[in-house]
C-alpha positions as a Python dict, from the first residue, in 0.01 Angstrom:
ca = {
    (1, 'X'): (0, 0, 0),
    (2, 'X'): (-21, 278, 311),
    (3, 'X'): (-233, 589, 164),
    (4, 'X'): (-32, 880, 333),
    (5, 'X'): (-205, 1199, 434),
    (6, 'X'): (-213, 1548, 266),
    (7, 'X'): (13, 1623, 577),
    (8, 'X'): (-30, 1913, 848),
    (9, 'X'): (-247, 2208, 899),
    (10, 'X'): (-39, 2536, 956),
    (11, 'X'): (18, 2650, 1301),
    (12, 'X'): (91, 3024, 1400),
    (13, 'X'): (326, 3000, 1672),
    (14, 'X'): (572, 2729, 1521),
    (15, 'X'): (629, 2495, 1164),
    (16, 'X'): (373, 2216, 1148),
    (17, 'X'): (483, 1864, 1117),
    (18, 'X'): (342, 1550, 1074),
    (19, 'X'): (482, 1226, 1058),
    (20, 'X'): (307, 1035, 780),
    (21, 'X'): (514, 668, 788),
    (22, 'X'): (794, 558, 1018),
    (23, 'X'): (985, 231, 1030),
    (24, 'X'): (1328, 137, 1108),
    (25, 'X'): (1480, 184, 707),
    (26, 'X'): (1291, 514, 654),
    (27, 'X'): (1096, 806, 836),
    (28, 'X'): (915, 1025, 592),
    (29, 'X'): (774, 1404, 759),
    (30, 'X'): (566, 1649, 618),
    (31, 'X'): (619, 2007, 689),
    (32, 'X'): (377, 2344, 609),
    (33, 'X'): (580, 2661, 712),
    (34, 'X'): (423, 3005, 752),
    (35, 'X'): (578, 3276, 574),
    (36, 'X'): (869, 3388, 824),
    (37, 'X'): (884, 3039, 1013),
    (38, 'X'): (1220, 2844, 1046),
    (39, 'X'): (1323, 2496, 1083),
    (40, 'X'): (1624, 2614, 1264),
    (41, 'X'): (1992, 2464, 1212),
    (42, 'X'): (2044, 2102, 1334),
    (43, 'X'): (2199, 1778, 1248),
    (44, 'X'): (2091, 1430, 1151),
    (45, 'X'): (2260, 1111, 1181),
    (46, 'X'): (2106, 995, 862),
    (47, 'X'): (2046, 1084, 503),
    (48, 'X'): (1741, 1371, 467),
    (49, 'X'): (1612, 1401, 138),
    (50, 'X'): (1397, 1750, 119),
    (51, 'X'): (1127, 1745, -211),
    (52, 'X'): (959, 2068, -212),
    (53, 'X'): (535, 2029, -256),
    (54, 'X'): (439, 2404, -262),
    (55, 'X'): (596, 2754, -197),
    (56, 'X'): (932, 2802, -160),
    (57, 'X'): (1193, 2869, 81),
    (58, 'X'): (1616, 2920, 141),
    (59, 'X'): (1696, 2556, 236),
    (60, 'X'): (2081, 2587, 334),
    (61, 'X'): (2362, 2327, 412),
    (62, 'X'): (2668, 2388, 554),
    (63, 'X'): (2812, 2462, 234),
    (64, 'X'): (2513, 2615, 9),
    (65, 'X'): (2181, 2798, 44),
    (66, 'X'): (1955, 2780, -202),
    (67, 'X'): (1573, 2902, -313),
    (68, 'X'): (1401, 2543, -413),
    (69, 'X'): (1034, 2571, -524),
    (70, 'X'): (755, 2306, -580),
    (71, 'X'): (904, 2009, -723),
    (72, 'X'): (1247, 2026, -663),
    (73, 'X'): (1467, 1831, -384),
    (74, 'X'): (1766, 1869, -225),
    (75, 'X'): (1996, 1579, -35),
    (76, 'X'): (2168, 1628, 336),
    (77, 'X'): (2450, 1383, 400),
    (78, 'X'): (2438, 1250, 736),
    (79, 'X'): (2557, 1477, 1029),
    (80, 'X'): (2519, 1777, 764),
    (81, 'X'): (2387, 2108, 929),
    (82, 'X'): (2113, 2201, 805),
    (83, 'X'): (1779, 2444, 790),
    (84, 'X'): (1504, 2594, 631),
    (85, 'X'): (1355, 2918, 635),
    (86, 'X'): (983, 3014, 456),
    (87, 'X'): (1104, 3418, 405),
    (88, 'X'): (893, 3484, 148),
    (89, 'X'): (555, 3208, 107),
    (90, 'X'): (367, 2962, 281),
    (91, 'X'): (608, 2634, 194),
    (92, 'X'): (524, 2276, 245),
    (93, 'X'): (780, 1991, 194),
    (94, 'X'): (845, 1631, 299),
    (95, 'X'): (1150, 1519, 435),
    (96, 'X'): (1222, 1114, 401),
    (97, 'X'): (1536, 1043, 654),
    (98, 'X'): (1685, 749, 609),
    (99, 'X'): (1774, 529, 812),
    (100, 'X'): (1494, 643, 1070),
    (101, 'X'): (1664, 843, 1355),
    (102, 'X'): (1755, 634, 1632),
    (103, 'X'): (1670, 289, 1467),
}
């Protein structure tokens, strides 16, 4: 068993991130967003699975946008674009991407 931290501290002047494991089937990322801070759009080659810890914020895809709040996910397919913005409260989340990018 790996014990995995509590993830990052928040940062003023961008989103915090922390990678907490990383192999070749699976990279799993923590993220604490300020209120107004944005994960702007971008693409993945692989799966992301978003599971919201605390807060909230609009997490879009290229065909919905929706408000998800502590315990509650949403799936990317690969090559989906995709971001998240913290408009209204702090929000921290994990993202697991699967297969790790670029293994």
């Amino acid at each position: 068993m790996k014990v995995l931290s509590a993830g990052p501290a928040a940062r003023a002047d961008r989103p915090a991130t922390e990678i907490l494991h990383d192999e070749s089937s699976a990279r799993i990322v923590a993220f604490h967003l300020q209120r107004g801070q944005k994960v702007k759009p971008h693409r993945s080659d692989s799966t992301v699975f978003v599971q919201v810890v605390s807060g909230g914020g609009w997490f879009a895809g290229e065909n919905a946008r929706e408000y998800l709040t502590a315990g509650v996910g949403a799936v990317y397919a690969p090559g989906e674009l995709h971001s998240i913005d913290a408009t209204e409260t702090p929000l921290r989340f994990l993202a697991i991407i699967t297969p790790r990018p670029g293994g």
